[in-house]
Each structure stands twice: as C-alpha cells, then as structure tokens.
Residue frames as a rotation matrix with the C-alpha (Angstrom) as fourth column:
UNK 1
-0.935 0.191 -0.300 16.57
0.330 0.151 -0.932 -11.88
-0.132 -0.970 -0.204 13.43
UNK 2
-0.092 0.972 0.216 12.66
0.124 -0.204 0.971 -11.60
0.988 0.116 -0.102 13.56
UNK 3
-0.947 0.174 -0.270 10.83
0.235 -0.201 -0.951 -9.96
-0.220 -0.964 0.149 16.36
UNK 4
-0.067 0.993 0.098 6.91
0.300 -0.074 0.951 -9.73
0.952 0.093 -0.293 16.52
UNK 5
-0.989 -0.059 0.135 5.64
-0.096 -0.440 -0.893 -7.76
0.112 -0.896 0.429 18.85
UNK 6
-0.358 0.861 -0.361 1.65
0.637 0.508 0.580 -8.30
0.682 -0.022 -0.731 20.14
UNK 7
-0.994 0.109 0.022 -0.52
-0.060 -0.361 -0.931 -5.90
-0.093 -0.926 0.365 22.43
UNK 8
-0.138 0.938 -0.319 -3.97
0.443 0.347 0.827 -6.65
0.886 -0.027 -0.463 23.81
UNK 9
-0.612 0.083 0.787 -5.66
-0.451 -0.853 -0.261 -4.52
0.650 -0.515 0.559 26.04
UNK 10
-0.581 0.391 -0.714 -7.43
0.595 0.803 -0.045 -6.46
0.555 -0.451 -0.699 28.85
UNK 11
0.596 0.783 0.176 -10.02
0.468 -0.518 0.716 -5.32
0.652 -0.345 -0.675 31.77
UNK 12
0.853 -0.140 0.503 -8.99
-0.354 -0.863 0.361 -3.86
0.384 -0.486 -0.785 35.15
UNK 13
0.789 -0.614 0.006 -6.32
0.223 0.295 0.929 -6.31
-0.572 -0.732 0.370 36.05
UNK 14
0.178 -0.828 -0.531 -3.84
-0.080 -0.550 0.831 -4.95
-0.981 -0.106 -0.164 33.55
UNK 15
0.957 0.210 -0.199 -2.81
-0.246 0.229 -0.942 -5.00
-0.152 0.950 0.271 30.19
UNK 16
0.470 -0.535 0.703 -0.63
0.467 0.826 0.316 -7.20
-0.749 0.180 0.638 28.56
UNK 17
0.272 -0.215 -0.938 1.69
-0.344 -0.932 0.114 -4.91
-0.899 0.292 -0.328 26.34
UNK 18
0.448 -0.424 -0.787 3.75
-0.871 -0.009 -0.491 -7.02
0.201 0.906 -0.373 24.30
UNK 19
0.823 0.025 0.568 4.86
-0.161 0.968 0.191 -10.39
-0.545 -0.248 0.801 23.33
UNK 20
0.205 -0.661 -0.721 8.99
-0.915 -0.391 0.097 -10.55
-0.346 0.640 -0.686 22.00
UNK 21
0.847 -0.384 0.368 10.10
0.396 0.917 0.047 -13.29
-0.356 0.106 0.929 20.45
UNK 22
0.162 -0.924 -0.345 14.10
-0.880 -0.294 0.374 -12.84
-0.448 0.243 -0.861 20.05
UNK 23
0.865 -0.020 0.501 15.71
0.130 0.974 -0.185 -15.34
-0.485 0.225 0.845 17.51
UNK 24
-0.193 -0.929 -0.317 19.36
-0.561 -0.160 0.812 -16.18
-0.805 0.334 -0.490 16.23
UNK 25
0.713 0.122 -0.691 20.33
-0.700 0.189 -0.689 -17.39
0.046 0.974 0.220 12.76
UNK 26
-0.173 -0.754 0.634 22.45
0.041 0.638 0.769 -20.36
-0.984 0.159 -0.079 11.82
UNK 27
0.652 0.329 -0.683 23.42
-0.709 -0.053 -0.703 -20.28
-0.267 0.943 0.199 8.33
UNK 28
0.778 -0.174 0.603 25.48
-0.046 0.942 0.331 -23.60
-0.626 -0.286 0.726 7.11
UNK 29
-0.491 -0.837 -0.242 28.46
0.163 -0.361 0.918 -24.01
-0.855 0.412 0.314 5.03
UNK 30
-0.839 0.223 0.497 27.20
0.516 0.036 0.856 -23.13
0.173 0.974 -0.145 1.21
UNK 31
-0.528 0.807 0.266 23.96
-0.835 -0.550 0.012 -21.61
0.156 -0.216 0.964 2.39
UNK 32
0.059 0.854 -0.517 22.41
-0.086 0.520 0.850 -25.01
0.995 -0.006 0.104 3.12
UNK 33
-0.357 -0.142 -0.923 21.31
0.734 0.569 -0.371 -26.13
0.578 -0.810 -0.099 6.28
UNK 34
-0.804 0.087 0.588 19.99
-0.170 -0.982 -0.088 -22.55
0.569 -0.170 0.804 7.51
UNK 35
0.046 0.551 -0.834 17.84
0.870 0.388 0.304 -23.14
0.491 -0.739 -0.461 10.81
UNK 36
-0.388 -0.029 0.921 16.49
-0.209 -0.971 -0.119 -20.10
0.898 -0.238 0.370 12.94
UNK 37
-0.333 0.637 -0.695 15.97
0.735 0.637 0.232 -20.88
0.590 -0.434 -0.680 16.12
UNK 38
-0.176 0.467 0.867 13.75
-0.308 -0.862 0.402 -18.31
0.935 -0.196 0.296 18.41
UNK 39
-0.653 0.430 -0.624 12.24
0.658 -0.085 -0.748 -17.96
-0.375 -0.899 -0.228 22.95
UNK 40
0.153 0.861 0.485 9.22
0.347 -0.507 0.789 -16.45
0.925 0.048 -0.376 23.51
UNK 41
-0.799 -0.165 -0.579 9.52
0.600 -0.288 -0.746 -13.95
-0.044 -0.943 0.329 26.57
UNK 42
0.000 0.963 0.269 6.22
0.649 -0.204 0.733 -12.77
0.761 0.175 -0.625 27.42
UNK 43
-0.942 -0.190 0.278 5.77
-0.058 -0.721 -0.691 -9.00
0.332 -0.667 0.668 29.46
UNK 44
0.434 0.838 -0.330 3.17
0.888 -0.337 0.313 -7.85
0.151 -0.429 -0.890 31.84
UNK 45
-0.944 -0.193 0.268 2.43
0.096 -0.937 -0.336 -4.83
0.316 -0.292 0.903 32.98
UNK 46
0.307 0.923 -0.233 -0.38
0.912 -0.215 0.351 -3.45
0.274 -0.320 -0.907 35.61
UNK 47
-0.285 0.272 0.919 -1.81
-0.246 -0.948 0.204 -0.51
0.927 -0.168 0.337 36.28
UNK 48
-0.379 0.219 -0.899 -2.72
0.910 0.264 -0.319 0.17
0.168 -0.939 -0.299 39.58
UNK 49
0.127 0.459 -0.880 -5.28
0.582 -0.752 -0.308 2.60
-0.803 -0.473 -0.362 40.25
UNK 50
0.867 0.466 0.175 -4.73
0.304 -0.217 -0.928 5.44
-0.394 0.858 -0.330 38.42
UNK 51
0.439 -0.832 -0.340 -1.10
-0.663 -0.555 0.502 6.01
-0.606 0.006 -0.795 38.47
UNK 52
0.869 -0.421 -0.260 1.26
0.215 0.795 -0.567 3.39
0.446 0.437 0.782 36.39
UNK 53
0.169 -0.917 0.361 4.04
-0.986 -0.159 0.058 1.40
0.005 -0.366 -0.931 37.28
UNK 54
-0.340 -0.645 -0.684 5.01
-0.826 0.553 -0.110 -1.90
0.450 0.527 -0.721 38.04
UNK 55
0.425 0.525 0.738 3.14
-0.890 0.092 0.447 -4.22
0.167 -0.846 0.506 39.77
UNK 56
-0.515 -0.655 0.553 5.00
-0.829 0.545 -0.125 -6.72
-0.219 -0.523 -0.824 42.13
UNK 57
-0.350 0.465 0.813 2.14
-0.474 0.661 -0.582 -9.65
-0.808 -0.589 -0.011 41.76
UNK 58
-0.151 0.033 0.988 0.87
0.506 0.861 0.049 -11.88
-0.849 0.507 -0.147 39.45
UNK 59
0.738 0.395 0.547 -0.67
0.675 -0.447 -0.587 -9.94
0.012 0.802 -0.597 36.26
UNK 60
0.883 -0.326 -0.338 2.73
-0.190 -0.906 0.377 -7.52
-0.430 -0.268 -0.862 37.05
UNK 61
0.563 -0.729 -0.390 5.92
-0.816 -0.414 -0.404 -7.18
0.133 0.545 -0.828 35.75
UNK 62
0.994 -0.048 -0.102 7.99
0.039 0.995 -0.090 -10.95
0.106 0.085 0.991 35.76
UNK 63
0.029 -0.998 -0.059 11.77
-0.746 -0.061 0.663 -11.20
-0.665 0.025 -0.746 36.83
UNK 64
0.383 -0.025 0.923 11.46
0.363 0.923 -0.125 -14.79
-0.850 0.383 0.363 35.29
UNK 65
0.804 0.135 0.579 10.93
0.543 0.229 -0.808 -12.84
-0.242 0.964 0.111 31.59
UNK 66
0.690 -0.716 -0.106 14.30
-0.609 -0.496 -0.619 -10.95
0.390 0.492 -0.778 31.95
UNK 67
-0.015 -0.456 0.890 15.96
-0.499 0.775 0.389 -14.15
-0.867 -0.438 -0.239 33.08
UNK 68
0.590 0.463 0.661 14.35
0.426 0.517 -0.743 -15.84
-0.686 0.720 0.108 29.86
UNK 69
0.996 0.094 0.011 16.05
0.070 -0.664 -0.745 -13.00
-0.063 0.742 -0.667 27.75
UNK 70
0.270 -0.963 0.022 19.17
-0.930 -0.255 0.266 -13.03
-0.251 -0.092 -0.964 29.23
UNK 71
-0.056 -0.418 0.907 19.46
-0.157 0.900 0.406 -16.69
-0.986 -0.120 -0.116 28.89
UNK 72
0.662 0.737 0.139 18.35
0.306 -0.096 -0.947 -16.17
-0.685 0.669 -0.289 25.21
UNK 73
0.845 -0.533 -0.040 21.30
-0.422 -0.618 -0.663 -13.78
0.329 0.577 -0.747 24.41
UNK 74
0.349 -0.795 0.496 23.49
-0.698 0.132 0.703 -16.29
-0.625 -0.592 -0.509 26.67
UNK 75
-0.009 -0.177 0.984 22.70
0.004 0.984 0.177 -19.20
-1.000 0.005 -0.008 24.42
UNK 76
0.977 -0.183 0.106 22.44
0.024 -0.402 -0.916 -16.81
0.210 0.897 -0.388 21.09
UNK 77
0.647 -0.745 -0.164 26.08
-0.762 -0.619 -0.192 -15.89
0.041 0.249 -0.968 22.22
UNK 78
0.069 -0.661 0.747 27.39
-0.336 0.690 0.641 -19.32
-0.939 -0.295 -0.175 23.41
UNK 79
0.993 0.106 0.060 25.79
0.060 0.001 -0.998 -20.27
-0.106 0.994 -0.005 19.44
UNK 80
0.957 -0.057 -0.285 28.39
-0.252 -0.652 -0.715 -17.71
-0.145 0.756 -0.638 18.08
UNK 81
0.156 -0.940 0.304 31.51
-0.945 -0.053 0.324 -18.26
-0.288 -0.338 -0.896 20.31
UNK 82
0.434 0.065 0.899 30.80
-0.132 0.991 -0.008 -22.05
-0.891 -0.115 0.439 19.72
UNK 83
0.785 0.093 0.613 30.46
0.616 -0.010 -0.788 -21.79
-0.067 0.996 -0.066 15.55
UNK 84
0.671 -0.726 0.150 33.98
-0.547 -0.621 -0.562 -19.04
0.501 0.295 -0.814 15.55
UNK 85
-0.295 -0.948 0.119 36.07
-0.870 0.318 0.377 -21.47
-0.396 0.008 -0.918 17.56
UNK 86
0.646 0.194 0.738 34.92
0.309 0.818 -0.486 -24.36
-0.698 0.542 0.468 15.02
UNK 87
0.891 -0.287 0.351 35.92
0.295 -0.219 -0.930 -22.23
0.344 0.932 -0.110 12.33
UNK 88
0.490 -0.837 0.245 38.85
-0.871 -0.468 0.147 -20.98
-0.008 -0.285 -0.958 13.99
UNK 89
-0.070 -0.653 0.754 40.15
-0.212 0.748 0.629 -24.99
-0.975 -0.116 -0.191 14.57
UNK 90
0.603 0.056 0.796 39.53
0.669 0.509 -0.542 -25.48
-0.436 0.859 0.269 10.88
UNK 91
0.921 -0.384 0.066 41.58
-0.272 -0.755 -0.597 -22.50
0.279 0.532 -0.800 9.96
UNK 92
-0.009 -0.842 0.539 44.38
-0.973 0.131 0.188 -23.96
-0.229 -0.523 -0.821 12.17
UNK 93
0.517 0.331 0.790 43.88
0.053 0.908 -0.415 -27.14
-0.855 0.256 0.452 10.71
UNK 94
0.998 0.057 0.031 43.95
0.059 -0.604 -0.795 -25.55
-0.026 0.795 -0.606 7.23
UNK 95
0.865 -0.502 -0.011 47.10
-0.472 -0.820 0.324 -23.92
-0.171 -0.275 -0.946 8.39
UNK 96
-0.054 -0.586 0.808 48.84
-0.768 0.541 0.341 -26.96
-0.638 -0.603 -0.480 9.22
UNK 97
0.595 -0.103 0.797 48.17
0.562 0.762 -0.322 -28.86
-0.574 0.639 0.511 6.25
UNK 98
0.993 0.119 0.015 48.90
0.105 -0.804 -0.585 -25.87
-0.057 0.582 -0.811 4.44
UNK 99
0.411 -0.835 0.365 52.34
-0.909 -0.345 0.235 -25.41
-0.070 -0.428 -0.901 6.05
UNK 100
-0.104 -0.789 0.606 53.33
-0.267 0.609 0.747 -29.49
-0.958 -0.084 -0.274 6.00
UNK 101
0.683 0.236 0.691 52.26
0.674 0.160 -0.721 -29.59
-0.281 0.958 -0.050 2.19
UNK 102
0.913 -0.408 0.007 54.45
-0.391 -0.879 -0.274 -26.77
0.118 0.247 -0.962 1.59
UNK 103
0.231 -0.799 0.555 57.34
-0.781 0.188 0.596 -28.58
-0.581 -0.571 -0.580 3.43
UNK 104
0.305 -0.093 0.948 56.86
0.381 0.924 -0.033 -31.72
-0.873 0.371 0.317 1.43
UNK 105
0.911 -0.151 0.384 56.64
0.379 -0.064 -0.923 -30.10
0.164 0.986 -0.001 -2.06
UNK 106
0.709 -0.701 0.069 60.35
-0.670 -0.701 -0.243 -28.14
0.219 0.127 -0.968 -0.92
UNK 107
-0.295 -0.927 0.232 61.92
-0.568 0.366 0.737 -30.94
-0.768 0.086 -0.634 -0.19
UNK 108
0.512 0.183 0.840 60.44
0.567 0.663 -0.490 -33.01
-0.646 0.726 0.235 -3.31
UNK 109
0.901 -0.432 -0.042 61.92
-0.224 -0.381 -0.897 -30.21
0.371 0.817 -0.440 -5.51
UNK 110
0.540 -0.819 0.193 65.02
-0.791 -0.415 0.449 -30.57
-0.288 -0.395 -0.872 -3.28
UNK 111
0.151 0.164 0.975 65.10
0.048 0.984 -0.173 -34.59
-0.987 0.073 0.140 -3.61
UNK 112
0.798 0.420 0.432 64.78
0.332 0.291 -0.897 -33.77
-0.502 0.860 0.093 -7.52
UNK 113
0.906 -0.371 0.202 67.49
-0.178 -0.770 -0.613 -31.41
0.383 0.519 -0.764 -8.19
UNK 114
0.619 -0.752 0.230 69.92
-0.785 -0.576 0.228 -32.54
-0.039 -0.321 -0.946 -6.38
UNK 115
-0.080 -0.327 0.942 70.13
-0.187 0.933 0.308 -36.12
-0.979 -0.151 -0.136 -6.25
UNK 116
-0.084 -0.568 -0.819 71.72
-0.983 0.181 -0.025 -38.35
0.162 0.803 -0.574 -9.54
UNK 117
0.785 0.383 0.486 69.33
-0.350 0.923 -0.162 -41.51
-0.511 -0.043 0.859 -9.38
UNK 118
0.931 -0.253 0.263 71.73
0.334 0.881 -0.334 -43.26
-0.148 0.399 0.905 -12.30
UNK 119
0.098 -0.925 -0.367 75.62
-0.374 -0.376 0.848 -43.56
-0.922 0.054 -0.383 -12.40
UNK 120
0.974 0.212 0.077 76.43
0.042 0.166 -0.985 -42.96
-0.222 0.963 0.153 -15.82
UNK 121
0.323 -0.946 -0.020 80.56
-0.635 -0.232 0.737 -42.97
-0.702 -0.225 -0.676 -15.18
UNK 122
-0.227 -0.393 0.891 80.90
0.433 0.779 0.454 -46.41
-0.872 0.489 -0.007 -17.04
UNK 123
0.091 0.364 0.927 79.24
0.934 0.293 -0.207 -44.79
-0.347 0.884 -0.313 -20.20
UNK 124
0.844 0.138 -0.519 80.61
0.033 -0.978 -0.206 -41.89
-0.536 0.157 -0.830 -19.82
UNK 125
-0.496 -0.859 0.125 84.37
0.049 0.117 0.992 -43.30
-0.867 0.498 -0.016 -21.38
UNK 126
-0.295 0.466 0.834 81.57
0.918 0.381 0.112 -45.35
-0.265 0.799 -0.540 -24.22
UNK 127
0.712 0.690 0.131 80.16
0.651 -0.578 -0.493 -41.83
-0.265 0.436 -0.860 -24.95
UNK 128
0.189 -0.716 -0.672 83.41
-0.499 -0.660 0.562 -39.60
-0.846 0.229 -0.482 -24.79
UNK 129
-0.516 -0.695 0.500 84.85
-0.063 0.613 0.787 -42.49
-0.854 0.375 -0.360 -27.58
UNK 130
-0.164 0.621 0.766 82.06
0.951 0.307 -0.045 -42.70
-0.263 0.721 -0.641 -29.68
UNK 131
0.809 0.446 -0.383 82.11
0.289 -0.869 -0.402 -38.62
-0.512 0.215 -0.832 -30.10
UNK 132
-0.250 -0.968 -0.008 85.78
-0.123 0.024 0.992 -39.35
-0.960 0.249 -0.125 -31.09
UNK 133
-0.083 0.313 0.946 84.21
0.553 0.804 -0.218 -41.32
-0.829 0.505 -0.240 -33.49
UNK 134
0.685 0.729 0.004 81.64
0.657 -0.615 -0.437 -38.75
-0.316 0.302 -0.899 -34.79
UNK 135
0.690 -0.254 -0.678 83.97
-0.389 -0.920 -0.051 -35.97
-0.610 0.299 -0.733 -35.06
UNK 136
-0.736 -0.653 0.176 86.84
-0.087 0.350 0.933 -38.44
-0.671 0.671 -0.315 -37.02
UNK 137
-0.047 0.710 0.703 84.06
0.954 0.241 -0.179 -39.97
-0.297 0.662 -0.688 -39.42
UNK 138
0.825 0.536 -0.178 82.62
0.365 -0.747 -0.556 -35.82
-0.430 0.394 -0.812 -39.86
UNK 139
0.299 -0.717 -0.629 86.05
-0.650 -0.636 0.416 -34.73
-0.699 0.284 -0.657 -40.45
UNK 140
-0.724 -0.134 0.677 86.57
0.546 0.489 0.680 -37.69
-0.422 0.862 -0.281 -43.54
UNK 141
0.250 0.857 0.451 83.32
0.881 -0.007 -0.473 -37.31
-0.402 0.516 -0.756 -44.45
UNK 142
0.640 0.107 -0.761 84.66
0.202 -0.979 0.033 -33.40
-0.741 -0.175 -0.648 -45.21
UNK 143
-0.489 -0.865 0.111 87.68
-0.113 0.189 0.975 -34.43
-0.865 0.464 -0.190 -46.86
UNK 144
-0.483 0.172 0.859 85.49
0.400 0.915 0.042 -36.46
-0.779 0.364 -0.511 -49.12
UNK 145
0.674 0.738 -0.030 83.34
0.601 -0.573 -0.557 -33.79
-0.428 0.357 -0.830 -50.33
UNK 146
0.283 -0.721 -0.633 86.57
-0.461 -0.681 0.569 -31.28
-0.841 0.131 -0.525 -50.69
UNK 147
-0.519 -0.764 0.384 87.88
-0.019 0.460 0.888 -33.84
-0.855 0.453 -0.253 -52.79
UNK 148
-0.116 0.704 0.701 84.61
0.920 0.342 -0.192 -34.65
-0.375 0.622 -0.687 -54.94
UNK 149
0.750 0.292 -0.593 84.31
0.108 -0.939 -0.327 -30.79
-0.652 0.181 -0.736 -55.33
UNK 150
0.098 -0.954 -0.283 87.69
-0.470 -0.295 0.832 -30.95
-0.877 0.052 -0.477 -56.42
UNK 151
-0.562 -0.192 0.805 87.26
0.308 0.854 0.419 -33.48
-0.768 0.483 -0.420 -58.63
UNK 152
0.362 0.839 0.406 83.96
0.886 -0.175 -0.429 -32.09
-0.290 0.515 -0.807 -60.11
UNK 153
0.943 0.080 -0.324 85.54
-0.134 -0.798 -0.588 -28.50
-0.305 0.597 -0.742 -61.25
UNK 154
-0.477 -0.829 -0.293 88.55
-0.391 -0.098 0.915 -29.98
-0.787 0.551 -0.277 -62.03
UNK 155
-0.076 0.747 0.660 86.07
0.559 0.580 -0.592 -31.86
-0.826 0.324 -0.462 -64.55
UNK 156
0.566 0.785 0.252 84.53
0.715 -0.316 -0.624 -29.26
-0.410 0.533 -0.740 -65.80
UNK 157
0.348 -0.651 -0.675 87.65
-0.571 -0.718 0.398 -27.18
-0.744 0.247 -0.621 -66.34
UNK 158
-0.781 -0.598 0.179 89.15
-0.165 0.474 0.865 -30.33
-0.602 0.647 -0.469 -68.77
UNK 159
-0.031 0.475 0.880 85.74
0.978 0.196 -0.072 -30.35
-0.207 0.858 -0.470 -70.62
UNK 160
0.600 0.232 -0.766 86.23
0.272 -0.959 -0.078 -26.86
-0.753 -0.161 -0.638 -70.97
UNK 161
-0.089 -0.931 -0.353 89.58
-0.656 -0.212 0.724 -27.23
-0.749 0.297 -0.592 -72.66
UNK 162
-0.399 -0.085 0.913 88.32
0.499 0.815 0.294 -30.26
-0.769 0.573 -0.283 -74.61
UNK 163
0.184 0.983 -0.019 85.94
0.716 -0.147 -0.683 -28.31
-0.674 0.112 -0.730 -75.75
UNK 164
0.595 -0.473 -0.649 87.94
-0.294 -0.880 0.372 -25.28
-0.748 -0.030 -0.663 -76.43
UNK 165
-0.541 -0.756 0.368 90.68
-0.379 0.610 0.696 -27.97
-0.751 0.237 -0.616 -78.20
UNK 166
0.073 0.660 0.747 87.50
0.741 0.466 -0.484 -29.50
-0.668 0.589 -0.455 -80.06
UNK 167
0.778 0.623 -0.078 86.85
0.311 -0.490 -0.815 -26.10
-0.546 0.610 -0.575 -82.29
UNK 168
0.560 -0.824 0.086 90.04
-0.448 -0.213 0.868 -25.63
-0.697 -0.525 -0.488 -82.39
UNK 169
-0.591 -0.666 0.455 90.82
-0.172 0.655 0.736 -28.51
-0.788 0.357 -0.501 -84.27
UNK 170
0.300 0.484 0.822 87.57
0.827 0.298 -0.477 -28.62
-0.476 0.822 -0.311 -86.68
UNK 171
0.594 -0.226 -0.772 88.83
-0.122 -0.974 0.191 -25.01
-0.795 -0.019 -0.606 -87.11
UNK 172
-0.421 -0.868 -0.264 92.33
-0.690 0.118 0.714 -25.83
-0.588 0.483 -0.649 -88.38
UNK 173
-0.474 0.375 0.797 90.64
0.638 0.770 0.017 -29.09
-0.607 0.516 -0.604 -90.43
UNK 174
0.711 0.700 0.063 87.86
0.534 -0.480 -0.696 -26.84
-0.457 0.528 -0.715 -92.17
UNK 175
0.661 -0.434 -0.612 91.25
-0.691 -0.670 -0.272 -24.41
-0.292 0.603 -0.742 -93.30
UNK 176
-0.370 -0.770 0.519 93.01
-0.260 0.623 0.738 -27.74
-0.892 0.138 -0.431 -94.32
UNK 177
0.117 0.775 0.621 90.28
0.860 0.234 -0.454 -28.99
-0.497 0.587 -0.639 -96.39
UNK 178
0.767 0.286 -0.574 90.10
-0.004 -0.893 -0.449 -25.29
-0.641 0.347 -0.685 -97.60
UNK 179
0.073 -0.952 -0.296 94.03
-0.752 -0.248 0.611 -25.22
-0.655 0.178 -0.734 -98.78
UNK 180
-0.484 -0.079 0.872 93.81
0.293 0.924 0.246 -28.88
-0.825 0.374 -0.424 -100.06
UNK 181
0.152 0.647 0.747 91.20
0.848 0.302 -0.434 -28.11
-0.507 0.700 -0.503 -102.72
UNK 182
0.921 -0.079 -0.382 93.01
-0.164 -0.967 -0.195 -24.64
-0.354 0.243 -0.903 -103.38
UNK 183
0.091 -0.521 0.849 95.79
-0.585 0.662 0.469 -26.66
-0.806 -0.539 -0.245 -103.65
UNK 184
-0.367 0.148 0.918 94.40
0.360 0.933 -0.006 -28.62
-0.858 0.329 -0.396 -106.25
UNK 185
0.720 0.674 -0.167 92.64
0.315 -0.531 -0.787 -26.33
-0.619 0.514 -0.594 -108.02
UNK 186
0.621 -0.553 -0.555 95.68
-0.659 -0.752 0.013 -24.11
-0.425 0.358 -0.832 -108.52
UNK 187
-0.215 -0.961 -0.173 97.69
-0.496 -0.046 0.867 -27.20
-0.842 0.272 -0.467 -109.73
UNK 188
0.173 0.370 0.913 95.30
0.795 0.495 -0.351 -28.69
-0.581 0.786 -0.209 -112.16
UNK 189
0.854 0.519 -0.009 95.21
0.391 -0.654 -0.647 -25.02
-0.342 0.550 -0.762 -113.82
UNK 190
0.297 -0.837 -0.460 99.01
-0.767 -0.496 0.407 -24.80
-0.569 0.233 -0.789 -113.92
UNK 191
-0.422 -0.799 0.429 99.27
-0.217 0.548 0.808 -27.97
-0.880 0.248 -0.405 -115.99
UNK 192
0.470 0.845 0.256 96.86
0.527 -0.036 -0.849 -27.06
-0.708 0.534 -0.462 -118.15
C-alpha cells in the first residue's frame, strides 16, 4: 500500500494540509499480473480568524472526502472478499476432484484384485496332467542316473580287480619263467 502525503500552505482562505492517496494490491497467481490500483481523497482545512477548526464552507473540511475513503476501503474490501471466495470455490473444486479421483483409483484397485478376467478351468485338467508328466519323466530321469552311477562304479570296481588280477598274473608268470629256467639249469647240470 503506498500513501503520499502533500501540504501547501496557501493565503488567508486556508490551508490545504494534505493530499492521501489510499491504494490496494492485487497480486496474480505466480506473481504475474500484479496491478495496484489507488483514489485520491483530497482534505481541506480553514482557519478562521484566529482560532482553528473546521470550516463548514467551501475551502473547509469536505463530507464528500470521507465518503470517497469509505468507499475506497468498501471497494479495497469487496476486492478481498471477492478474490477469497474465488479461491475458496477453487479449493472446493480441488476438493471434489480430489475426493472423486480418490474414489475411482479404490475401486480400480478393487476391479483389479478381485475380478478373474480369464477362465482357466479347461486348462487347468491340461496343466494338472502335464505336471503328472513332469514329475513321472523327473522321477525316470532319476532312476537313470542311479543306474548310470551304478553302472559307472560298478566299472571302476571290475577295472580295479582286472587290474589287481593283471599283476597278479604277470606276477605268477615272471616266477614261472623264473622256475622254468631253474628248472633247466638244474637238469642240464645233473646230466652232466
């Protein structure tokens, strides 16, 4: 709110004290738009003689310029009341979207969770039958391996024994061979 005040002393018909200017603000949404608007209410005052006071006549105190003022602060206040029940219907506005957006998104979650868009009964035998499947097939497929294990250390246990059977036998060869030529020895030298 700006106010300028003005004073100018005049001759004997009185002096002019003071000029008000009274002014209201509008500021817009965001800060734009910002507009000040302002009245001018001009005072008199005479002197009479030497005493002071008010004079009734022209160069004298004005009813007009507290009419001017009051209508000023009527139309600063209508302004305010005007601009708070704007914003007040936009809060209630607000409210009400606020409140049927809210309403929609509870029943969309309801709508989502509860309801069973596709019947899946027919494919639910085709799926129970085909896990039959799965678990027969996983339970060969187990066997199979058990067995291959089986197979594979029974394996390695009979090349164990071959093995075992192998030295074994060059063993008992190597003390044949040994006897033979003792053997021989001892009867060439007894028929000597």
């Amino acid at each position: 709110m700006t106010s300028s005040f003005s004073r100018s002393y005049g001759g004997s018909g009185g002096s002019r004290l003071g000029s008000m200017r009274a002014g209201s603000v509008y500021g817009g949404a965001g800060g734009s738009g910002v507009r000040i608007s302002s009245t001018n209410a001009s005072r008199s005052f005479g002197a009479a003689g030497a005493g002071s006071g008010f004079a009734s006549g022209g160069s004298g105190y004005q009813l007009s310029d507290a009419l001017d003022i009051n209508e000023s602060k009527k139309a600063t206040m209508q302004n305010l009341n005007d601009r708070l029940g704007s914003y007040l219907e936009k809060v209630h506005t607000l409210e009400r979207a606020n409140a049927d957006l809210e309403a929609k998104i509870q029943q969309f979650l309801l709508n989502k969770t509860s309801v069973e868009t596709h019947d899946c009964t027919a494919h639910k035998a085709t799926i129970r039958l085909l896990q039959e499947q799965i678990i027969d097939a996983t339970r060969s497929r187990g066997a199979v391996l058990l067995a291959i294990d089986n197979a594979t250390l029974a394996s390695d246990d009979f090349r164990v024994k071959y093995d075992n059977e192998l030295n074994m036998h060059q063993s008992v060869e190597a003390d044949i061979s040994g006897l033979k030529r003792l053997y021989d020895e001892l009867t060439v030298d007894g028929q000597s």
